[in-house]
C-alpha positions, 0 to 999 in steps of 0.5 A: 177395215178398220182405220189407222189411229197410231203408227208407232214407228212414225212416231218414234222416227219423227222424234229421232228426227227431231231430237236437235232442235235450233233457236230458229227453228223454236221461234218459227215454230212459237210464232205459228203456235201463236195463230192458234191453229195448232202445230204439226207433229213435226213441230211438237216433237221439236218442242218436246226435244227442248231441254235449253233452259232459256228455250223452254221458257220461250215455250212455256210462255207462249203456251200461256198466251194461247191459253189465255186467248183462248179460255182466258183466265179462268179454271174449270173445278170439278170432283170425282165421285167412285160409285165402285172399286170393284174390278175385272181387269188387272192392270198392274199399276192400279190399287184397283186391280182384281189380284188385290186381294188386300183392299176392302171392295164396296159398291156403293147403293143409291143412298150411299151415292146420295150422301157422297153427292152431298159432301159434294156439293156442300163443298162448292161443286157443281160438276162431278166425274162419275167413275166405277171398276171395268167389267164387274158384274157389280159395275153394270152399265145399269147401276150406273145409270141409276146412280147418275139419276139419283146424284142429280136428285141431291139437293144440299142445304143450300138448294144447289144440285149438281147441273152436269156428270162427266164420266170415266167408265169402261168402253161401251159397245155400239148398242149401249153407247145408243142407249147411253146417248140418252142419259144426260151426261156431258163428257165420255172418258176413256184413257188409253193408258199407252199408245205403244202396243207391247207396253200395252199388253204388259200393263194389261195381262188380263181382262177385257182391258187387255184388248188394245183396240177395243179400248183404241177405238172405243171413240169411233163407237162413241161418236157414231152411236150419239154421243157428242164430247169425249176426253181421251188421256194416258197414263205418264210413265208408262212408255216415252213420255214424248211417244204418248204426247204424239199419240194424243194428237194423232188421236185428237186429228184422226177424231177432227177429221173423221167424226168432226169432233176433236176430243173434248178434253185431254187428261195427263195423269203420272202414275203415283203409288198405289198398293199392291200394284207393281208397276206403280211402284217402279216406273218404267219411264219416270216423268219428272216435273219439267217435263210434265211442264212440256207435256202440258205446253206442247199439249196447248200449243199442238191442240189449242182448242182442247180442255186440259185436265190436271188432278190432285195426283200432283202437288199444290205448287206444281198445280199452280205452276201447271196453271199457266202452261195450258191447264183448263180443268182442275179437281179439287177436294178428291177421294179416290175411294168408294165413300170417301166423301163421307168417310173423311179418309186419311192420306194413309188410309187413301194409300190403303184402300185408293186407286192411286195416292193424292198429293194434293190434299187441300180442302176445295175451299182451299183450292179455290182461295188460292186459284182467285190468289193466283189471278184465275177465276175459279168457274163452276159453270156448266152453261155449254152443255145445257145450252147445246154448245156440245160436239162440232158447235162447241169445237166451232166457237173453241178453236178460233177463241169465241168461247171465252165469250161465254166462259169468262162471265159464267165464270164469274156468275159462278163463283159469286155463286160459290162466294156467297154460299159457300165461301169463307170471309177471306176467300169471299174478300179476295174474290168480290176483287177478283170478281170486279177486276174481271168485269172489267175485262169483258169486251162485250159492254152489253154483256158486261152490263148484264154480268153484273145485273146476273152478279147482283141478282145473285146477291139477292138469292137467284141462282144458275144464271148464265150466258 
């Protein structure tokens, strides 16, 4: 028997309960926040009840205190490489779905993936998201493994590789996650899209995707079949934006207490127009800006230890505004079409033929500058899942803070990296300062010392030196 992940009438009772929350009742509820062992979901639906502008800035600024004691100033960048747009579902707020007719469908081939891993990297990237369509006789399991081995094989003109692949693929069954296990990935994905079971079913009329607990438990099978980290996310707009974030952290408690692993990351998309798909088009629950801050606070406070993951769905300024609520993790440069990277889409055609539209569209380059103009360290590291600081150990060292032991100097070693290979004269400029204010910040004199040693070595042509 399997068990409970979600009770939907829990959920919506604990947010009606909550639904008038008072100024002592926030503090109380910061100030046990700010211990940093997360809230309960009492405590949560409080903070997401908030709506008093005074209020919501006591919330938005304790979420930065947690975040920064426990990643510190520093924001993952990474860039999402489709392999195929080709899909068996029909999920009706997707431009991917199987009734578009209207979309020109590509699977890339191993050379095709080789160039699209090029464009990667010669904008900086070390680390990519790996997607493909669900259930596709041309998105097989083996394809996609085969593609995974030859993005490592790239090397640029700078001799740099990607050093570590996420993914974000359909839910595998027990067997193909023991085979899966072996390929050299760092973090599983698999939205749910919705918690709430009717909406679910509604999103999803056909295909394997319109099982529910398939997909709900797909987790379960990751973590007792080998794998070590994996990301969990909705899709906002799809039901109460509040209902999900509850959800979230039930799936967050119910993983921590089952399989000792809570999720790696979390990631908060808002649906954005997509052609031929409906739903995209006419958003049941809109998620406005403010209240997407509120995901992102609540978010932080509830499960301080858990990477946050914000993509180029949104703005630049909403980005950089989102920075300081609890976001870890950033794309930067995307496409969301099979063969973008080469192709140099336009806004228009990323409409045509994307998953979704883009709203940021900056190049990585400019990304990067204005995070180092925002006070962040633009990280390309990738040190923790080559080093074995996955699964319950890397929880072990996240949740009380120790990992911004690590992050903080790999940060800084990648992105001399970046400044010296990649970077123009300004970014370069702005970034040697930042660089120098940072070091500065390290607690740990010996591994201060050595930060700079790696900072200098780098300097002089080594590279991938981390802590």
């Amino acid at each position: 028997m399997k068990r409970e992940i979600i009770d939907e009438k829990k959920l919506l009772s604990i947010l009606e309960n909550t639904s008038k929350p008072d100024k002592v009742q926030i503090d109380e509820i910061l100030s046990k926040a700010l211990e940093l062992n997360g809230i309960e979901l009492e405590e949560t639906a409080t903070l997401l009840n908030v709506d008093e502008p005074e209020q919501l800035e006591k919330i938005f600024h304790t979420a930065y205190k947690v975040k920064e004691e426990i990643y510190g100033r520093r924001l993952v960048l990474f860039a999402p490489l489709y392999t195929s747009n080709y899909c068996a579902n029909n999920c009706l707020y997707c431009g991917f779905r199987a009734d578009n007719k209207e979309i020109t469908r590509h699977a890339l081939t191993i050379e095709q993936i080789k160039e699209e891993t090029l464009g990667i990297l010669e904008q900086g990237h070390k680390r990519i998201l790996m997607l493909m369509g669900e259930n596709h006789k041309q998105s097989s399991l083996d394809k996609f493994i085969e593609a995974i081995e030859a993005v490592y094989s790239v090397r640029d003109s700078k001799g740099s590789s990607i050093r570590r692949i996420n993914v974000e693929i359909a839910p595998l069954s027990a067997e193909e996650f023991q085979r899966f296990s072996l390929v050299p990935i760092g973090t599983y994905t698999v939205f749910q899209e919705t918690y709430h079971r009717e909406i679910y079913q509604k999103m999803h009329p056909s295909g394997k995707k319109a099982d529910y607990e398939w997909r709900l438990y797909v987790m379960d099978r990751a973590l007792a079949n080998g794998m070590h980290d994996v990301g969990i996310g909705v899709l906002f707009g799809l039901f109460d934006y509040r209902f999900e974030v509850l959800s979230l952290i039930e799936h967050s408690r119910y993983l921590d207490k089952y399989f000792g692993v809570g999720p790696h990351t979390i990631s908060i998309p808002r649906i954005k127009p997509a052609k031929n798909a409906p739903v995209s088009n006419n958003i049941p629950y809109p998620v406005s800006d403010l209240e997407l801050k509120k995901v992102v606070a609540a978010l932080r406070l509830s499960v301080p230890y858990t990477g946050m993951i914000l993509s180029t769905r949104e703005p630049a300024q909403l980005r950089s505004e989102l920075f300081d609520l609890g976001i870890s993790q950033i794309s930067a440069g995307s496409r969301t079409v099979p063969g973008g990277y080469k192709q140099a889409f336009s806004a228009s055609s990323e409409y045509e033929e994307g998953q979704f539209v883009l709203n940021d569209c900056r190049s990585s380059g400019e990304v990067i500058a204005d995070v180092i103009r925002h006070g962040y360290i633009p990280s390309f590291c990738t040190a923790c899942y080559r080093s074995g600081r996955v699964g319950e150990d890397f929880m072990d060292q996240a949740k009380p803070g120790l990992i911004k032991l690590y992050c903080q100097p790999n940060g800084l070693t990648t992105l001399k990296e970046y400044l010296v290979d990649y970077a123009d004269e300004e970014t370069r400029k702005i970034g040697e300062e930042l660089i120098e204010r940072e070091i500065l910040q390290i607690p740990d004199e010996h591994v201060r010392q050595l930060t700079r040693d790696y900072l200098h070595r780098i300097e002089q042509g080594e590279r991938d030196l981390f802590f």
